[in-house]
DRENGUBA-609565 format. One line per field, with one value per atom (N, C-alpha, C): residue number from 0; x, y, z; residue in three letters. Coordinates in nm, 2 decimals. Example, Ala and Ser with C-alpha at 12.3 -4.5 7.8 and 13.67 -1.06 7.14 Angstrom:
<recs>
num (0|0|0|1|1|1) $
u (1.32|1.23|1.32|1.28|1.37|1.29) $
v (-0.57|-0.45|-0.33|-0.22|-0.11|0.00) $
w (0.78|0.78|0.78|0.71|0.71|0.79) $
residu (Ala|Ala|Ala|Ser|Ser|Ser) $
</recs>
This chain:
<recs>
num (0|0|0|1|1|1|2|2|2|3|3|3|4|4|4|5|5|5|6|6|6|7|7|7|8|8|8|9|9|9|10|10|10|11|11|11|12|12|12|13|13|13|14|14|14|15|15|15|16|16|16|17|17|17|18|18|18|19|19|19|20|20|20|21|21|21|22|22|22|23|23|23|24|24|24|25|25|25|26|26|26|27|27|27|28|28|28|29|29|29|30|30|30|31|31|31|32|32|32|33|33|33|34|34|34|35|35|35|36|36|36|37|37|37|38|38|38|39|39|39|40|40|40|41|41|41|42|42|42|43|43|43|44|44|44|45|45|45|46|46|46|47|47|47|48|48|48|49|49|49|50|50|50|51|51|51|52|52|52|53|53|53|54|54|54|55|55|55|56|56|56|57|57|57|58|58|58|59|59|59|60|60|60|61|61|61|62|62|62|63|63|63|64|64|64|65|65|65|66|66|66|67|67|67|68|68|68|69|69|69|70|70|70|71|71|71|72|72|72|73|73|73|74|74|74|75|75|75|76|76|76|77|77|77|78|78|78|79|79|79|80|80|80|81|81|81|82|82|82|83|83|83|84|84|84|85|85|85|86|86|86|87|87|87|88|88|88|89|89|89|90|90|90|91|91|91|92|92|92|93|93|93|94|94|94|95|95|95|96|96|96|97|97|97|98|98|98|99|99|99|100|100|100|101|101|101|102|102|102|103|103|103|104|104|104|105|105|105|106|106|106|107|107|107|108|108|108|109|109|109|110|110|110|111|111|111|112|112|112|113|113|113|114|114|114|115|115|115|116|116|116|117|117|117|118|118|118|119|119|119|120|120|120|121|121|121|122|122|122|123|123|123|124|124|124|125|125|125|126|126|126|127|127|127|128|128|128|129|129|129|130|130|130|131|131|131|132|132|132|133|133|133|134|134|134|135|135|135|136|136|136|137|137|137|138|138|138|139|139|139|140|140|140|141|141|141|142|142|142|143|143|143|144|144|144|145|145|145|146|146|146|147|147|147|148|148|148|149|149|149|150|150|150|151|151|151|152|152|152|153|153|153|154|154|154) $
u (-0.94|-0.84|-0.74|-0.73|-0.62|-0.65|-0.52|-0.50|-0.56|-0.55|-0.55|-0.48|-0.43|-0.32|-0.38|-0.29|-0.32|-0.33|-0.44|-0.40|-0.29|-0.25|-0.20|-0.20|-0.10|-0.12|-0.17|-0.05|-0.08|-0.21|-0.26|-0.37|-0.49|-0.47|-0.60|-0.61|-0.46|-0.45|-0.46|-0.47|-0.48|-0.65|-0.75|-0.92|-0.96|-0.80|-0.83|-0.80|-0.90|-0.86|-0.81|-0.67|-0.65|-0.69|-0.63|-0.67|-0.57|-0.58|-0.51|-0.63|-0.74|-0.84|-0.83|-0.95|-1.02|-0.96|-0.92|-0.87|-1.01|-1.11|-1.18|-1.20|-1.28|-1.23|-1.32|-1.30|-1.37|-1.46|-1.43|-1.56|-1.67|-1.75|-1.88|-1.90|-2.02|-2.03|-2.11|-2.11|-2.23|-2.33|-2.42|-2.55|-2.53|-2.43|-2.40|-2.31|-2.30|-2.25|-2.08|-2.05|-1.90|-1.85|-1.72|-1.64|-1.65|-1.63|-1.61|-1.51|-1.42|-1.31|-1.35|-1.33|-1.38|-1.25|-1.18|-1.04|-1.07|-1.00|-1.02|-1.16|-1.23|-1.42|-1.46|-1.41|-1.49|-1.50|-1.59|-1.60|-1.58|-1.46|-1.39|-1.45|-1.44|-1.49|-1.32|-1.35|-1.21|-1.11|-1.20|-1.16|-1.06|-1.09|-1.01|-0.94|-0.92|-0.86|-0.70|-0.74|-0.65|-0.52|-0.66|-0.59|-0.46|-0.56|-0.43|-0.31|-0.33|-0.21|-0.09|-0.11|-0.09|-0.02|-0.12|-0.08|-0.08|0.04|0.06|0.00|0.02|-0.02|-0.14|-0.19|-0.33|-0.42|-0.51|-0.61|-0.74|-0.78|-0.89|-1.03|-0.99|-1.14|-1.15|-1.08|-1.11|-1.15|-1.21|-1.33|-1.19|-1.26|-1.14|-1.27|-1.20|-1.29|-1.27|-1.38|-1.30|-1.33|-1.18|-1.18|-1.28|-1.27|-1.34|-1.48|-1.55|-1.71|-1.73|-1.67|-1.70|-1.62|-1.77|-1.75|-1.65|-1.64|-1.57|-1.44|-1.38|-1.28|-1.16|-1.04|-0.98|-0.80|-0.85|-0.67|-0.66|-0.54|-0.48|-0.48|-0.44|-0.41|-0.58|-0.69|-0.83|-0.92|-0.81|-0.83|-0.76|-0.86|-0.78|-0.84|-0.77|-0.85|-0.93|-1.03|-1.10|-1.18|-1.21|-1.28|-1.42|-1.46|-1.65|-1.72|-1.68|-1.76|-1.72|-1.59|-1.53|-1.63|-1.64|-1.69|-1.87|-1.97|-2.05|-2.05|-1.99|-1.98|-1.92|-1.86|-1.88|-1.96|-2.05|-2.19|-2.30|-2.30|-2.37|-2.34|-2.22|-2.16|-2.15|-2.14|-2.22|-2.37|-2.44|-2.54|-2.62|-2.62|-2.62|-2.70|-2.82|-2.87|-3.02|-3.08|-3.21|-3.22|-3.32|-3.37|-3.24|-3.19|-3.07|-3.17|-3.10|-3.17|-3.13|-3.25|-3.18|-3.18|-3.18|-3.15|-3.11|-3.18|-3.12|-3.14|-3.18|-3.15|-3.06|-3.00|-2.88|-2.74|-2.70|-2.60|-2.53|-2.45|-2.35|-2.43|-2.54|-2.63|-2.54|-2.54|-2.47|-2.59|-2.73|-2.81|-2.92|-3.02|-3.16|-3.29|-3.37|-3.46|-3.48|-3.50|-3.50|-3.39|-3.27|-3.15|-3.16|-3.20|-3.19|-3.33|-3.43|-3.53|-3.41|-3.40|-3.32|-3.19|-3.11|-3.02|-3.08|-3.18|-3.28|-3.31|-3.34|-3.44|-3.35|-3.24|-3.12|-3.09|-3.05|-3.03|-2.82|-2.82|-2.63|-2.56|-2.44|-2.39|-2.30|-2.28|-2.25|-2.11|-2.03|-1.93|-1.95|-2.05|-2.08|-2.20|-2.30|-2.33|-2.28|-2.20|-2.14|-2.05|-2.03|-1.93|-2.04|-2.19|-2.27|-2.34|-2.33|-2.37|-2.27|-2.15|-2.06|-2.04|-2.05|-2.10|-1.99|-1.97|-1.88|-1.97|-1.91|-2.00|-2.06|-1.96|-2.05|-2.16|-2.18|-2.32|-2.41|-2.35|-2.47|-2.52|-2.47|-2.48|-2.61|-2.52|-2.61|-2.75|-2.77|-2.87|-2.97|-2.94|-2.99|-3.04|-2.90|-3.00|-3.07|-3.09|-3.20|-3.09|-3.00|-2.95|-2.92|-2.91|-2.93|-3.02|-3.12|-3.21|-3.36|-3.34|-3.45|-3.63|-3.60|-3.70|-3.78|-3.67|-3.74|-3.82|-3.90|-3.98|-3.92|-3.93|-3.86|-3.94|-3.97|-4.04|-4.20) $
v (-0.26|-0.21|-0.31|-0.44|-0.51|-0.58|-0.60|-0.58|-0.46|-0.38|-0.23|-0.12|-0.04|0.03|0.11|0.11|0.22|0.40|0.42|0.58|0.68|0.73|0.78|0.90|0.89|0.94|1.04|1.17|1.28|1.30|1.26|1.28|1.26|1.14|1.14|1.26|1.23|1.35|1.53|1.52|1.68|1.69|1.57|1.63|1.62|1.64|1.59|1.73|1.80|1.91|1.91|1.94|1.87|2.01|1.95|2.05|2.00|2.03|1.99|1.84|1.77|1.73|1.61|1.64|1.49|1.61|1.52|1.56|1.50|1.60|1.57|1.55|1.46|1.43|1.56|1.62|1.69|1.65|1.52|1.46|1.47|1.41|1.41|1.26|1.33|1.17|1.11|0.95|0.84|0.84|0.77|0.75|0.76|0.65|0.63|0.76|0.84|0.97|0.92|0.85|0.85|0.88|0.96|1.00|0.87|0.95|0.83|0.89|0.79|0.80|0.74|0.78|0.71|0.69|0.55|0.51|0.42|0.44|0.37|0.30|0.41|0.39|0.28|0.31|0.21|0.33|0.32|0.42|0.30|0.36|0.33|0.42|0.40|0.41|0.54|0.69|0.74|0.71|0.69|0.63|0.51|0.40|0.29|0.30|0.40|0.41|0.49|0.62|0.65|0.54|0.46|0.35|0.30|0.24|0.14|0.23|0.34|0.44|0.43|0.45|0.50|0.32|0.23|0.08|-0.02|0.00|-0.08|-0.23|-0.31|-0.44|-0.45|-0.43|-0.38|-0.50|-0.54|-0.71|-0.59|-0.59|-0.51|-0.59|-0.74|-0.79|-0.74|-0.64|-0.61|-0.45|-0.43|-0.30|-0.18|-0.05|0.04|0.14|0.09|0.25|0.36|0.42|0.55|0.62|0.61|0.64|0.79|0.88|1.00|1.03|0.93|0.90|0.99|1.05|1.15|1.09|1.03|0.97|1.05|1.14|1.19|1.18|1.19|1.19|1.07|1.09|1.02|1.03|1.09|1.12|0.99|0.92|0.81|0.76|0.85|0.84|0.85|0.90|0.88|0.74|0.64|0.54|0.41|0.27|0.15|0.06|-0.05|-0.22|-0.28|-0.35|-0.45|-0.56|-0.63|-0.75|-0.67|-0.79|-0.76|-0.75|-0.84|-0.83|-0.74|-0.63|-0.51|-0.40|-0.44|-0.32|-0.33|-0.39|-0.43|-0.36|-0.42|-0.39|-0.24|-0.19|-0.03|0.03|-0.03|0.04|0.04|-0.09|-0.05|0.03|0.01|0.14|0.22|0.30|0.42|0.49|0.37|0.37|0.41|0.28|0.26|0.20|0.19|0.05|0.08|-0.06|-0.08|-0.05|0.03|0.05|0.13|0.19|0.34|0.43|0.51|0.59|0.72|0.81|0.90|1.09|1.16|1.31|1.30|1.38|1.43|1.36|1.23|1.12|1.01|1.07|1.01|1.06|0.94|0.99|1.10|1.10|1.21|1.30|1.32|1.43|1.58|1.67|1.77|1.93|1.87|1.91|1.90|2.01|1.98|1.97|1.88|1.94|2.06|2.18|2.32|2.33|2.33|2.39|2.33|2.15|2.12|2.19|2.16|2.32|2.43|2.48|2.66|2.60|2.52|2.49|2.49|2.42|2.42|2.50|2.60|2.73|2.84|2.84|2.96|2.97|3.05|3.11|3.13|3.00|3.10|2.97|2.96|2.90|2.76|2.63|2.54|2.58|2.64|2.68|2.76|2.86|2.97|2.89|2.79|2.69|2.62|2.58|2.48|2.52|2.68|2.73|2.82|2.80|2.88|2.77|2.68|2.53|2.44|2.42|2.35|2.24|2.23|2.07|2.11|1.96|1.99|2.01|2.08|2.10|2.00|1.88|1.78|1.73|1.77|1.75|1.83|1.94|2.03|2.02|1.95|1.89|1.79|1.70|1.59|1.60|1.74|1.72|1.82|1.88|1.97|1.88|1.77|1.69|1.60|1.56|1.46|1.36|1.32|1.20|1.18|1.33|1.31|1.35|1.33|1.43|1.35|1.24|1.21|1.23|1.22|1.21|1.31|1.40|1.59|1.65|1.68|1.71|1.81|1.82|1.95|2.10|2.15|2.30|2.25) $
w (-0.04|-0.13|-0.17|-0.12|-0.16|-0.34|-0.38|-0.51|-0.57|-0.52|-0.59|-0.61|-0.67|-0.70|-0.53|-0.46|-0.33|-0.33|-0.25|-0.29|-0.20|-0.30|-0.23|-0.20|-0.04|0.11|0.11|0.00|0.00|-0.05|-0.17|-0.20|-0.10|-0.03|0.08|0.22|0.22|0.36|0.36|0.24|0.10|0.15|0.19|0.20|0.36|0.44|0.58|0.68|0.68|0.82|0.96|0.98|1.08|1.20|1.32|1.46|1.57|1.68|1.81|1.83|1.79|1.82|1.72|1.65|1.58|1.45|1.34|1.22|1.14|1.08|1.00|0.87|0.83|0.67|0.61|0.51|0.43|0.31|0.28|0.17|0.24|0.12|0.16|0.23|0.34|0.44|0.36|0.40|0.36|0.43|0.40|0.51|0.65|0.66|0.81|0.87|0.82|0.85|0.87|0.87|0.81|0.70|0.72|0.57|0.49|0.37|0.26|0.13|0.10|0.02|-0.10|-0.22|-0.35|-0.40|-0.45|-0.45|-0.56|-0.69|-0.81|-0.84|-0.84|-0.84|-0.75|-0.65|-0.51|-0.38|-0.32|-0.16|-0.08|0.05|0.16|0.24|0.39|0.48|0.49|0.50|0.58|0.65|0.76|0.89|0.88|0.80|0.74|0.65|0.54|0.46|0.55|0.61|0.73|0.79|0.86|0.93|0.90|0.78|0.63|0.61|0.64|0.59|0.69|0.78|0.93|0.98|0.91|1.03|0.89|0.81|0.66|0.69|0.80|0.79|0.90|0.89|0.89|0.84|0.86|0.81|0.74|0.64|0.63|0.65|0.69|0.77|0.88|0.97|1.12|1.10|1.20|1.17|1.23|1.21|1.31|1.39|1.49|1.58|1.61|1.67|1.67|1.88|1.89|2.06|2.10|2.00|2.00|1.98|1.89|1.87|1.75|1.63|1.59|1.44|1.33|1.28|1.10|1.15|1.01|1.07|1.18|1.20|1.18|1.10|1.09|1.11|1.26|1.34|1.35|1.29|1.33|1.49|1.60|1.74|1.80|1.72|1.71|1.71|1.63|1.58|1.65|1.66|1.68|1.61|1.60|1.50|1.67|1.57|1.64|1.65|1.68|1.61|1.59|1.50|1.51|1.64|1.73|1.93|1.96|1.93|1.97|1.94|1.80|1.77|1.76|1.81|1.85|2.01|2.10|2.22|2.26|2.17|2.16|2.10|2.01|2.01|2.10|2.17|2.27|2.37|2.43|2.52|2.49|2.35|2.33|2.29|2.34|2.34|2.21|2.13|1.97|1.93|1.84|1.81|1.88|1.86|1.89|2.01|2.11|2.20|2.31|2.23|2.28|2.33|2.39|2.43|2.32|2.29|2.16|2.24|2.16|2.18|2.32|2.39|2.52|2.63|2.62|2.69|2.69|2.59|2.57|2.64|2.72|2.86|2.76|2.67|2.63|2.52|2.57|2.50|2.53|2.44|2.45|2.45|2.38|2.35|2.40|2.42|2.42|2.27|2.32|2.21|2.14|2.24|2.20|2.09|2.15|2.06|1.96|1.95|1.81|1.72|1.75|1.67|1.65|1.75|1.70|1.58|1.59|1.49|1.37|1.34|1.22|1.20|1.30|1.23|1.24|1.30|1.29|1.10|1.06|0.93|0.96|0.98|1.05|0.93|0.96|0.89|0.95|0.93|1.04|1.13|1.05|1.16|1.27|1.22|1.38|1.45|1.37|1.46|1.59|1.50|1.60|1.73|1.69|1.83|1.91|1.85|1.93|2.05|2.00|2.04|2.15|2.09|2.13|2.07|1.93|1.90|1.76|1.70|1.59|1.48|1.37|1.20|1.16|1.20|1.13|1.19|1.37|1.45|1.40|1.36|1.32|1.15|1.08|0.95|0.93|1.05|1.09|1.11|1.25|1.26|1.16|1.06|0.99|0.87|0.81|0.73|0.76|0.90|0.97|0.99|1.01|1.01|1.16|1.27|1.39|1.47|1.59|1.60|1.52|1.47|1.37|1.40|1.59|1.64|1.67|1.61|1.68|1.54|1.54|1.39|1.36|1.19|1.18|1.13|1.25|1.23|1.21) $
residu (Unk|Unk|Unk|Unk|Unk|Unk|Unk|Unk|Unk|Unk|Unk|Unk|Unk|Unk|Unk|Unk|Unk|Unk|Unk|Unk|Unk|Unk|Unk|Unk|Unk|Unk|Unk|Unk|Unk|Unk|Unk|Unk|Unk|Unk|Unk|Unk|Unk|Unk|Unk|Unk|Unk|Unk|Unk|Unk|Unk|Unk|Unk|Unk|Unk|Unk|Unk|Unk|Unk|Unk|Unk|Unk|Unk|Unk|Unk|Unk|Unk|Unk|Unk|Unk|Unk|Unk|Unk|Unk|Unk|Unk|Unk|Unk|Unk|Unk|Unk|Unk|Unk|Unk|Unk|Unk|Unk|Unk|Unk|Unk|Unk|Unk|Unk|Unk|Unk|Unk|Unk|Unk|Unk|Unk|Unk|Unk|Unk|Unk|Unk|Unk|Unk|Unk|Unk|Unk|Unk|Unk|Unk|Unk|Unk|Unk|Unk|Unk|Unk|Unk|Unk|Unk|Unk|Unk|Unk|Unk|Unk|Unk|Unk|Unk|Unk|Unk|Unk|Unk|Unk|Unk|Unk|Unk|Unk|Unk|Unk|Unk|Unk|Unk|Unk|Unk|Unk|Unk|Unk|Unk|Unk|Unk|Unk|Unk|Unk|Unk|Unk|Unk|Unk|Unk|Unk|Unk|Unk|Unk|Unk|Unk|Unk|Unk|Unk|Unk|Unk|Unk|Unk|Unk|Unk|Unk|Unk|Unk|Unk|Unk|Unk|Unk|Unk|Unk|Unk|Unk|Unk|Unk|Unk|Unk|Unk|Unk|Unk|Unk|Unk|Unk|Unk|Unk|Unk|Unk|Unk|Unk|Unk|Unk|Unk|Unk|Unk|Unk|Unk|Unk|Unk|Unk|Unk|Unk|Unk|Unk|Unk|Unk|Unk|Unk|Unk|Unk|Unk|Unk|Unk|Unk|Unk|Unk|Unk|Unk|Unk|Unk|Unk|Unk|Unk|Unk|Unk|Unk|Unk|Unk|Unk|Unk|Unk|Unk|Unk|Unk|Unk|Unk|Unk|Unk|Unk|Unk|Unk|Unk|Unk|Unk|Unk|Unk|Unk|Unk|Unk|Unk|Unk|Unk|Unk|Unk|Unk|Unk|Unk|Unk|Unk|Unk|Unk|Unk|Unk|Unk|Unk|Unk|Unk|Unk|Unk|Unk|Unk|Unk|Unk|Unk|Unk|Unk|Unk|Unk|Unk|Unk|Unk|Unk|Unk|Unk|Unk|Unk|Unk|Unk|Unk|Unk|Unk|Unk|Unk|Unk|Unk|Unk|Unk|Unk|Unk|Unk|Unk|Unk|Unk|Unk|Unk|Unk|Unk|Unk|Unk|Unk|Unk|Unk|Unk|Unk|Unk|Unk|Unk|Unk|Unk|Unk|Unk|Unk|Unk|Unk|Unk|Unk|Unk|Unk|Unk|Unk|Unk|Unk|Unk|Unk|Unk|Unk|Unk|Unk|Unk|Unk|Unk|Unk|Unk|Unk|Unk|Unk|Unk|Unk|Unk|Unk|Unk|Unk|Unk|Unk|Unk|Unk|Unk|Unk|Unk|Unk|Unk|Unk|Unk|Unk|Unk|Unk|Unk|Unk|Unk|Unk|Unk|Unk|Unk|Unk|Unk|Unk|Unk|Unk|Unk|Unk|Unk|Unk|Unk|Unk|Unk|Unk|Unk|Unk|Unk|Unk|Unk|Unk|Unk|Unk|Unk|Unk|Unk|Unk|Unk|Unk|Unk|Unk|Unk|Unk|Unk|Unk|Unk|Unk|Unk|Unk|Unk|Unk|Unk|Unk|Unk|Unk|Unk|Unk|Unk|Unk|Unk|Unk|Unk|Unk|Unk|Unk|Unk|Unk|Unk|Unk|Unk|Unk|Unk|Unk|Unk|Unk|Unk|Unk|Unk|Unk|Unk|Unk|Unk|Unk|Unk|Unk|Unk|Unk|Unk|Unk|Unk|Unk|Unk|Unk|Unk|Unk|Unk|Unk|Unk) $
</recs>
């Protein structure tokens, strides 16, 4: 966003649901299942657009992470800057990337195979999902458009 008219606050913080928790963005996610901000016909990463808000001098070569793991979310107190090794070495600690371990072998698996079939095949709507589950809307989003779960066939 530098040399660009900046957006503003209200306007971005106007698509952000907040909670006692992770404040989630309400746009539509990208691929990577992070929020995405569309700011004088360019998409930003939420999460970073947040950041920039919240921490004015701010480097936008350095990544922002997220202490909570829950990529829509963009609670500033959610959020910290980091180098590139930073944020590398937190994907692998959260066990990210090539040769991770996936679904419910994944140490902070919340899920089994089963439930993610029943998620898919329930006829419910993601918010009563998600509190029938324990998992946020946007896990159950995730795993409904395939983006998590990839490895579980669907039905």
């Amino acid at each position: 966003m530098r040399g660009k008219r900046p957006v503003p606050p209200s306007a971005f913080w106007a698509r952000v649901q907040r909670s006692d928790g992770c404040w989630e963005w309400t746009g539509k996610p990208g691929k990577a299942g992070y929020g995405e901000a569309k700011i004088n016909g360019l998409r930003y990463y939420a999460h970073r657009v947040a950041y920039s808000l919240t921490h004015p001098d701010w480097e936008w070569d350095s990544h922002v992470l997220h202490r909570c793991d829950n990529p829509i979310c963009v609670n500033p107190d959610h959020l910290y800057s980091g180098s590139n090794a930073e944020n590398a070495a937190d994907r692998v600690a959260r066990g990210r990337g090539r040769g991770a371990p996936r679904g419910a072998l994944h140490p902070s698996a919340k899920l089994t195979v089963e439930q993610v079939a029943e998620i898919r095949e329930r006829k419910v709507g993601q918010k009563q999902a998600a509190q029938i589950y324990g998992v946020t809307e946007s896990h159950i989003w995730a795993i409904r458009t395939g983006q998590k779960w990839r490895h579980v066939s669907h039905g």
